[in-house]
C-alpha positions as CSV (number, residue, x, y, z in Angstrom):
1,X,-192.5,-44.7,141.9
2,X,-195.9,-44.8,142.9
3,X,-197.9,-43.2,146.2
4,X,-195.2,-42.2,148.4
5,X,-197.4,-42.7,151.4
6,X,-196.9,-46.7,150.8
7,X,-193.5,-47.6,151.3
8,X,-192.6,-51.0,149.8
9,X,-189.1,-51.7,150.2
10,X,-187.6,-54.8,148.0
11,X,-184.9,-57.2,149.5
12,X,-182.8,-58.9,147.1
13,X,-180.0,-61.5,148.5
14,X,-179.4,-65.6,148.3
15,X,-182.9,-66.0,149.8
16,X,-184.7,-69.2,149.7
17,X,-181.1,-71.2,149.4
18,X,-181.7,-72.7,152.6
19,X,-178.8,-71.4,154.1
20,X,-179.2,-70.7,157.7
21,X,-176.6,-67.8,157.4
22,X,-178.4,-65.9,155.1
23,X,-181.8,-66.8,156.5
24,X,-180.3,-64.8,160.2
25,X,-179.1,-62.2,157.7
26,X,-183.1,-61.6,156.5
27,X,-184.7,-62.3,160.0
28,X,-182.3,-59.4,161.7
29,X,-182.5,-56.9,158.5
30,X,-186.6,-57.5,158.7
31,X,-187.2,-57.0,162.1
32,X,-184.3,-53.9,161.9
33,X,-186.9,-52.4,159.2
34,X,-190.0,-53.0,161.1
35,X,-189.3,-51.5,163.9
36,X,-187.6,-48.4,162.6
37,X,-190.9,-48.2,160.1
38,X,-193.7,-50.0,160.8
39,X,-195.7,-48.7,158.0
40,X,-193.1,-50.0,155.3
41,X,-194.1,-53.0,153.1
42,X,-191.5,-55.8,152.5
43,X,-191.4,-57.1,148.7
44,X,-188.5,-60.5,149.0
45,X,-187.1,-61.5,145.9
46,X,-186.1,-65.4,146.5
47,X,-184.8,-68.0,145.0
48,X,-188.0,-70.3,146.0
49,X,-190.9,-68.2,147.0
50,X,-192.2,-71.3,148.6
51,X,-189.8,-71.8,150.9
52,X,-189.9,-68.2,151.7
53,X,-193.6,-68.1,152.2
54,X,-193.7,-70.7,154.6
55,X,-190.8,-69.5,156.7
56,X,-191.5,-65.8,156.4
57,X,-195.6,-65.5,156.1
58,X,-196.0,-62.0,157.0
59,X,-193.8,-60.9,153.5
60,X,-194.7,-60.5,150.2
61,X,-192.6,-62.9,148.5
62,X,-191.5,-63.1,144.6
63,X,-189.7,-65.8,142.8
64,X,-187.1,-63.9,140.0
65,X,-184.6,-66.3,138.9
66,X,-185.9,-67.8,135.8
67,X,-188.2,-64.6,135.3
68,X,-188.5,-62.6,131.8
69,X,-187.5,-58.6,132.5
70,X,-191.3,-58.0,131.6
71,X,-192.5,-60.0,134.4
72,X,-190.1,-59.0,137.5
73,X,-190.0,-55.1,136.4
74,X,-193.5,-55.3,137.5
75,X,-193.0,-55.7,140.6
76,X,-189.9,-53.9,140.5
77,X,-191.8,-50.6,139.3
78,X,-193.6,-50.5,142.9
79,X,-190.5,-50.5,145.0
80,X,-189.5,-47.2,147.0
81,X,-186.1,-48.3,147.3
82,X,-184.0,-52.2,146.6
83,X,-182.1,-53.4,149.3
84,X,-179.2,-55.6,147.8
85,X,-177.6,-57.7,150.3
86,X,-176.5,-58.6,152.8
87,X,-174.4,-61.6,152.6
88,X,-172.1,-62.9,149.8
89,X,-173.6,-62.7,146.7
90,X,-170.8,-60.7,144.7
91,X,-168.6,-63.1,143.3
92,X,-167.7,-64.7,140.3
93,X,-170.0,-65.9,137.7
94,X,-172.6,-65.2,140.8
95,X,-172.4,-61.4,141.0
96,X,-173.5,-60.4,137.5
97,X,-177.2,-62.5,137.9
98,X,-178.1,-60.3,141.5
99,X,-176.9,-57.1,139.3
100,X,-178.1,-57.8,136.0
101,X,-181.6,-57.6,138.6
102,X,-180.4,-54.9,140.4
103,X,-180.0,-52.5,137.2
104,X,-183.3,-53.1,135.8
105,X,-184.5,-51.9,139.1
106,X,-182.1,-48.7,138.5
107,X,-182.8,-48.3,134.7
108,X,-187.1,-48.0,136.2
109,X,-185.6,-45.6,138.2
110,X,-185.8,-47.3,141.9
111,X,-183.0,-46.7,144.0
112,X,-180.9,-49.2,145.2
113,X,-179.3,-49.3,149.0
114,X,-176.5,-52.3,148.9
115,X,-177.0,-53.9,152.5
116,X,-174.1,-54.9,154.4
117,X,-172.9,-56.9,151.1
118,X,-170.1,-59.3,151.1
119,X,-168.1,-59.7,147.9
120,X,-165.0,-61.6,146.6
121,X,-163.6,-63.6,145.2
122,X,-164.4,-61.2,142.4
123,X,-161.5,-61.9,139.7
124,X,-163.7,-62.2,136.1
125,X,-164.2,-59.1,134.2
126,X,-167.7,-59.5,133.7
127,X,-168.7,-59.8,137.0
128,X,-166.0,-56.6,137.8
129,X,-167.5,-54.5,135.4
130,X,-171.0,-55.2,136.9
131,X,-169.9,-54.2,140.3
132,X,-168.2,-50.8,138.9
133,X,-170.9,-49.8,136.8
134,X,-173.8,-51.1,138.8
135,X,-172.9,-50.0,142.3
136,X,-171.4,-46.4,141.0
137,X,-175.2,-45.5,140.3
138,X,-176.6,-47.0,144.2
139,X,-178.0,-44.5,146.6
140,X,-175.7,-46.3,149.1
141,X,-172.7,-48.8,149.6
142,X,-172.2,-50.6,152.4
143,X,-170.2,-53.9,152.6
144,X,-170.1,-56.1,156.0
145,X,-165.9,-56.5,156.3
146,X,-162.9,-55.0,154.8
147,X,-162.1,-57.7,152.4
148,X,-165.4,-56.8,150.4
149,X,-164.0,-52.6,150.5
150,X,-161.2,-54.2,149.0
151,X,-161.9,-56.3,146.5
152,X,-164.9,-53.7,145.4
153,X,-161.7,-51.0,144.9
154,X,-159.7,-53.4,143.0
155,X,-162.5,-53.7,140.7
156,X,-162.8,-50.2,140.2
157,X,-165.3,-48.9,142.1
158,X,-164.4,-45.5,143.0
159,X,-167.0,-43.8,145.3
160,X,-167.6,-43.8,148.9
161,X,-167.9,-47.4,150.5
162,X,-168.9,-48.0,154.0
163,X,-168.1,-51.2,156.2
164,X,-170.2,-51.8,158.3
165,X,-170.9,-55.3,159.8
166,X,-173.2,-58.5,159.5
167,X,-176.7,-58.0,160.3
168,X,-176.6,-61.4,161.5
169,X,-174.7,-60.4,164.7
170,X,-178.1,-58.2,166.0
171,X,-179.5,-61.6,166.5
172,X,-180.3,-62.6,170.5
173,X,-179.9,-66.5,171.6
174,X,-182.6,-67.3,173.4
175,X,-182.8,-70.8,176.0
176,X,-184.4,-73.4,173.5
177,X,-181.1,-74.9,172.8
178,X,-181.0,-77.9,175.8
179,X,-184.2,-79.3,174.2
180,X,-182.9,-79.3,170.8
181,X,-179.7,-81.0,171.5
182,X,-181.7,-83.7,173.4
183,X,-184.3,-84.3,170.6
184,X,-181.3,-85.1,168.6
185,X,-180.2,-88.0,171.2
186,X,-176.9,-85.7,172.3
187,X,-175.6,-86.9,175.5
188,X,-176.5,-84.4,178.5
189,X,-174.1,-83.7,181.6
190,X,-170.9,-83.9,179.0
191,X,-168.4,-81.1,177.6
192,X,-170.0,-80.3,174.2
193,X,-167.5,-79.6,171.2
194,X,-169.4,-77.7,168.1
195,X,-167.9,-78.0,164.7
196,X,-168.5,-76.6,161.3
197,X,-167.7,-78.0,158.0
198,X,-168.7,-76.8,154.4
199,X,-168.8,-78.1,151.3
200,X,-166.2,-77.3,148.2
201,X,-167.1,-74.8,145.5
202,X,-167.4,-71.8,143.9
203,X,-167.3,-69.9,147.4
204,X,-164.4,-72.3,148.2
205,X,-161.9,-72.9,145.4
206,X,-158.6,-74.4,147.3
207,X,-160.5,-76.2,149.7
208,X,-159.5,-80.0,149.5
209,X,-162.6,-82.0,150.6
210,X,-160.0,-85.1,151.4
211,X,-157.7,-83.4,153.1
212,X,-159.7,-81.2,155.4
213,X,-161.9,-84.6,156.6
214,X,-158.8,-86.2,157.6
215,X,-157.9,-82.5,159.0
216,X,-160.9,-82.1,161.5
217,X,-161.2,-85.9,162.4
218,X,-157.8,-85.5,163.9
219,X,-159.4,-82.2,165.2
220,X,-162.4,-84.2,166.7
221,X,-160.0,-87.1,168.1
222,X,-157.8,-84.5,169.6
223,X,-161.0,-83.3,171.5
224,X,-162.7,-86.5,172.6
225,X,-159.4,-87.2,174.4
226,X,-158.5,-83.8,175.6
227,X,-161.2,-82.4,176.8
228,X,-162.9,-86.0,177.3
229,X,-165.9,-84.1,175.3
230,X,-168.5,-84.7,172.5
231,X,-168.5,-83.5,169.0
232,X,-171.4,-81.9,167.8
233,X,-171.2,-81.1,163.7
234,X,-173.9,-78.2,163.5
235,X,-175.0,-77.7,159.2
236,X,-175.9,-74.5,158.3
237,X,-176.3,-76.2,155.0
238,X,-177.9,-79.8,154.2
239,X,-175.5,-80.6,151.8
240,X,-173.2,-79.3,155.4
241,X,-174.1,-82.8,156.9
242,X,-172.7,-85.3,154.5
243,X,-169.1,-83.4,154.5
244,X,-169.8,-84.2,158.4
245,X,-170.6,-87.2,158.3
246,X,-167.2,-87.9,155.9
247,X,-165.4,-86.1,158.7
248,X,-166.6,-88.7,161.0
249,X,-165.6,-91.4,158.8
250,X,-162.1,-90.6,159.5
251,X,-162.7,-90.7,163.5
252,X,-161.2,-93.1,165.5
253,X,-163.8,-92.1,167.9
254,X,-166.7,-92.1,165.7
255,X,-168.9,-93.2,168.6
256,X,-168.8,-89.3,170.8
257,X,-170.1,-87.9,168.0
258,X,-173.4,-86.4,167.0
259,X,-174.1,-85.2,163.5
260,X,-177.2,-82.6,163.7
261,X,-179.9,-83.9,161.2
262,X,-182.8,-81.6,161.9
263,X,-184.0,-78.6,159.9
264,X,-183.6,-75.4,162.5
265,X,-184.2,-71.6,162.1
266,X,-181.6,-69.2,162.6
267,X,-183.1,-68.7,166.0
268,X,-182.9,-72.5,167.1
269,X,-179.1,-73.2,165.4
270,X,-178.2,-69.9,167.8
271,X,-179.7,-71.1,170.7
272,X,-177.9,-74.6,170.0
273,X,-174.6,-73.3,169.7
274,X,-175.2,-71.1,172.8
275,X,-175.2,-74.7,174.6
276,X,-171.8,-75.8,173.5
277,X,-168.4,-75.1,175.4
278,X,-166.6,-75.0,172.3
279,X,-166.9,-73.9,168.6
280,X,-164.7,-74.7,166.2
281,X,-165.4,-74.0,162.8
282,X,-165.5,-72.8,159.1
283,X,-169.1,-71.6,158.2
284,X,-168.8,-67.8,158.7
285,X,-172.3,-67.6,160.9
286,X,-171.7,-70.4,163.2
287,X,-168.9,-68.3,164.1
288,X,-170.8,-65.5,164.5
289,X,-173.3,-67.6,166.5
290,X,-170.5,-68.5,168.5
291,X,-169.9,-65.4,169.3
292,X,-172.9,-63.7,170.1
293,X,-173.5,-66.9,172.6
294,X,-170.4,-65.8,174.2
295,X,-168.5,-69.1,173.7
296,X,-164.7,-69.6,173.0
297,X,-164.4,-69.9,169.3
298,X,-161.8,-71.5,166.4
299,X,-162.3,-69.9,163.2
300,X,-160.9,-72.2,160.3
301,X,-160.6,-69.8,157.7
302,X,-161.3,-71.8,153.8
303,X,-161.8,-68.0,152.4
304,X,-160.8,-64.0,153.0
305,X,-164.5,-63.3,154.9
306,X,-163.7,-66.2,157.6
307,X,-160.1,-64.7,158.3
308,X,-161.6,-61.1,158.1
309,X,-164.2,-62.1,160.9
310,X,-161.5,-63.9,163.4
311,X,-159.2,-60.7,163.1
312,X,-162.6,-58.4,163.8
313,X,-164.0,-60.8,166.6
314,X,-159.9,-61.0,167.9
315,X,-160.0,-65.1,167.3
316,X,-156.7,-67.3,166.2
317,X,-157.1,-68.4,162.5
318,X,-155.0,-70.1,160.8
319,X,-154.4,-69.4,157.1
320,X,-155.3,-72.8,155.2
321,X,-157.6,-75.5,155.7
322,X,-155.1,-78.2,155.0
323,X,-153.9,-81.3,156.7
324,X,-150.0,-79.7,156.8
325,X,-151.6,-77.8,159.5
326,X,-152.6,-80.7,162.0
327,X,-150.3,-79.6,164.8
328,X,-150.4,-76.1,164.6
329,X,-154.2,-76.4,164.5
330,X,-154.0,-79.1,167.6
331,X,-151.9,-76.7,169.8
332,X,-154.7,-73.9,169.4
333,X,-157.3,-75.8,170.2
334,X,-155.0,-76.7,173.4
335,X,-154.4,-73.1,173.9
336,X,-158.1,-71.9,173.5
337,X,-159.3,-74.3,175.9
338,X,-156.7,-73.3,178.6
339,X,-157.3,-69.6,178.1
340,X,-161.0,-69.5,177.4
341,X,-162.0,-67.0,180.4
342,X,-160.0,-64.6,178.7
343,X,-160.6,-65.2,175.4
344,X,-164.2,-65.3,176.1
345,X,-163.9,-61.6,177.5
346,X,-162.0,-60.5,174.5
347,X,-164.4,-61.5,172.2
348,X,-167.3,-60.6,174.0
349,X,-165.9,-57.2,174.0
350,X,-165.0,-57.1,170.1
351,X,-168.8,-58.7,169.0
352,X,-170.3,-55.6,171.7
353,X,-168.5,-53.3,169.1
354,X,-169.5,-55.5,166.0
355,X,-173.0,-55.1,166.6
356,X,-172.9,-51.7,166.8
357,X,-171.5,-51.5,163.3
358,X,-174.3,-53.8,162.3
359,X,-177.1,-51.7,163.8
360,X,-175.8,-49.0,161.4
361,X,-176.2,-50.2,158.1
362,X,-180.2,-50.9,159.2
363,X,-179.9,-47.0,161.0
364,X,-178.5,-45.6,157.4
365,X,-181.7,-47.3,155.5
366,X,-184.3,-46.1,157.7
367,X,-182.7,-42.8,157.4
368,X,-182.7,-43.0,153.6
369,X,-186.3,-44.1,153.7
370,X,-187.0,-41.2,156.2
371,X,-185.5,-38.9,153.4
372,X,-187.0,-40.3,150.5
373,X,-190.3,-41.6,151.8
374,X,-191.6,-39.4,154.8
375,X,-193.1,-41.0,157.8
376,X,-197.1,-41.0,157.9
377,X,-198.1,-38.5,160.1
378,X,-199.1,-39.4,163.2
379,X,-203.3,-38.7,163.8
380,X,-203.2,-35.3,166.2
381,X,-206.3,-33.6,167.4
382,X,-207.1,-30.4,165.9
383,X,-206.5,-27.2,167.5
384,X,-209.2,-24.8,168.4
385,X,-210.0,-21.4,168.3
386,X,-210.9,-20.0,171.0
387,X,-214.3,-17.4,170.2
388,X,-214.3,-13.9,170.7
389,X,-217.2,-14.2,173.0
């Protein structure tokens, strides 16, 4: 394991994707770690260490997919302890490449802590039997919702699993958001509408791409008119921004619309949404986002971790993203604007709890580290003796 007196702790997770969800999952879990231990060193195992680098400068930063097990166990053999997680990286045909990594770490003998994981859908037997066997042997489990409990106990997984809750919801907006939202030519003095759209795939298997454009343009109509406001489409993706510009397509009133182009940290895309009157949404952090700004929110759940969140955050949600849903998804919309002062209170009230769960998962590391890798001690004077005389 190396000198105990330097603490390197890896981080393993979709890192480098370009994903502003799991970017806000790293930022809060790094600055959870640094201020809890100062003295620890952060090794992040991305996807593109360049990217990485230039967002995250003050971390050591590895590239491992498309690495030999010679090469990556190298760096492996100088961790104190893996992180694995947070975020959803445990599903199928996706799980088995972050734990075929992960038990190499285990087989050098590192211990692994998973991080506020999400997992599911998790339905191949491959990718089950990597869970079971991989997680059984980890220092600790915790998973962000009760979905991933779930679907890690229907795999087999038979020990102790705590849920916990994003780390993205320790996250504070800040007031850059006005001046974003104006570099991007969005029309001040107006109500101001966010929505979310993502893309089909793995992550996403019923979604219809057709029918849930022709879904939210109704959506967006519906809002122009209602609440004579303007949409904002808000990517947490790039690929995020042509699904919203198809949804616009489908607009009759194309022209109150504003599809963000700009590339933004987690820190700018929260203080954007923080600026809207509205969220409505099915990207599982701009809902958080919208929450921790404190803004009335429409989950639109298109998988188990989106409906997981609205129940948690006490949000409506309707099951299915599909265009059979048009007027039940029309009259909440109506009812969330009409009762925002108390849903806003509500959900305030449910994210307060939220976060606390999240500042646990980053409290149960830094106590494993504490137990496993002591604390330098702190430079204190020597005593004296006083002389006989």
């Amino acid at each position: 394991m190396g000198d105990r007196r330097s603490v390197t702790v890896g981080v393993l997770g979709s890192y480098g994707g370009r994903n502003v969800g799991d970017e806000a999952i790293l930022t809060a879990m790094l600055d959870r770690i640094r201020s809890g231990r100062p003295d620890v060193h952060i090794l992040l195992l991305s996807r593109d260490p360049e990217y990485s680098r230039r967002v995250h400068p003050d971390v050591e930063v590895v590239g491992w997919e498309g690495v030999c097990r010679e090469q990556i166990s190298e760096h492996l053999r100088r961790l104190s302890v893996l992180v694995l997680g947070g975020g959803g990286i445990l599903y199928d045909t996706e799980a088995r490449r972050y734990l075929r990594l992960t038990r190499t770490a285990q087989d050098l003998g590192v211990p692994v802590f998973t991080y506020a994981v999400g997992v599911g859908p998790l339905t191949d037997e491959a990718d089950r039997a990597w869970s079971r066997t991989t997680l059984s042997d980890a220092a600790e489990v915790t998973v962000r919702d009760e979905e991933s409990k779930l679907v890690l106990e229907e795999a087999g997984l038979s020990r102790p699993i705590s849920v916990t809750a994003d780390p993205a919801l320790l996250l504070e907006p800040g007031d850059g958001g006005e001046a974003l939202l104006r570099a991007e030519a969005v029309p001040p003095g107006v109500r101001l509408v966010g929505m979310s759209v993502r893309e089909p795939g793995r992550a996403a298997e019923h979604l219809d791409a057709e029918g849930y454009h022709q879904l939210l343009a109704n959506v967006g109509d519906f809002l122009v008119h209602r609440l004579d406001g303007h949409v904002v489409f808000v990517s947490m993706e790039r690929d995020d921004i042509r699904h919203a510009h198809a949804v616009v397509s489908h607009m009759a009133d194309a022209d109150r619309c504003t599809v963000l182009h700009g590339t933004y940290r987690p820190q700018q895309v929260l203080d954007i949404i923080a600026r809207l009157d509205l969220a409505i949404g099915m990207r599982l952090h701009f809902l958080i986002f919208a929450a921790l700004a404190g803004i009335p929110l429409l989950p639109l759940p298109y998988a188990g971790k989106v409906f997981d969140f609205a129940q948690q955050v006490g949000a409506p949600a309707l099951r299915g993203v599909v265009r059979e849903n048009t007027g039940l998804l029309l009259a909440e919309v109506d009812r969330l604007w009409d009762e925002r002062p108390a849903r806003m209170a509500h959900t305030s009230a449910r994210t307060a709890s939220m976060r606390l769960r999240a500042a646990g998962t980053a409290d149960r590391l830094l106590a494993y580290l504490d137990s496993t890798a002591p604390r330098p001690l702190v430079d204190r004077p020597v005593p004296t003796v006083a002389s006989a005389g």
